[in-house]
C-alpha positions, 0 to 999 in steps of 0.5 A: 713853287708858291709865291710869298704873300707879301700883301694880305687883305683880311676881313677887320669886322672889329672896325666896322661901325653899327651903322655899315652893312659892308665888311672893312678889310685891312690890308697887312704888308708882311703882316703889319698894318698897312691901310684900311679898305672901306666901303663907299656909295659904290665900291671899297676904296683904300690903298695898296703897298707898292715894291717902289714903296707908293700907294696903289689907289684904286677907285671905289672897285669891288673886293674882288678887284682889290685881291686880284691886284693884290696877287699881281702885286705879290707877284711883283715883290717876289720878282722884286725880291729875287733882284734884290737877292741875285744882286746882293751889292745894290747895284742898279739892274737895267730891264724894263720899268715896273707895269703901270697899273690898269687903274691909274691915267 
């Protein structure tokens, strides 16, 4: 079964500057503006939406890395999702805390 994508990243060429060589990319969380991914002297820099609702900052990292965390993160909202639905009361789940991410200290 495909997962929901709860977070996109899609080229945004109408808010790229004559001066940038580097593509901007948005990142839409169920297809609503979220943040902006701009290139820096070495790598795209932005942020990601969390299920906790905080930013995920990555330093400057290729695209590449930006999508593959995403998909990781799409991962987490339809597992946090499922919660939400098998526990329709709001009650509080105990299990394990939420992966750290890798690019975080």
């Amino acid at each position: 079964m495909p997962i929901e994508k709860y977070i996109e990243i899609v080229e945004a060429p109408h808010r790229k500057s004559i001066a940038e060589k580097e593509m901007r990319y948005e990142v839409l969380l169920k297809g609503v503006f979220f943040d902006e991914l701009y290139f820096n002297t070495r790598g795209y820099v932005g942020g990601l939406p969390t299920p906790r609702g905080t930013r995920l900052v990555i330093p400057e990292s290729s695209i590449t890395s930006y999508r593959k965390e995403a998909a990781r993160l799409n991962k987490e909202f339809a597992e946090h999702a499922a919660t939400l639905n098998a526990n329709p009361k709001g009650q509080q789940i105990a299990g394990s805390p939420m992966r750290p991410s890798p690019f975080q200290v």
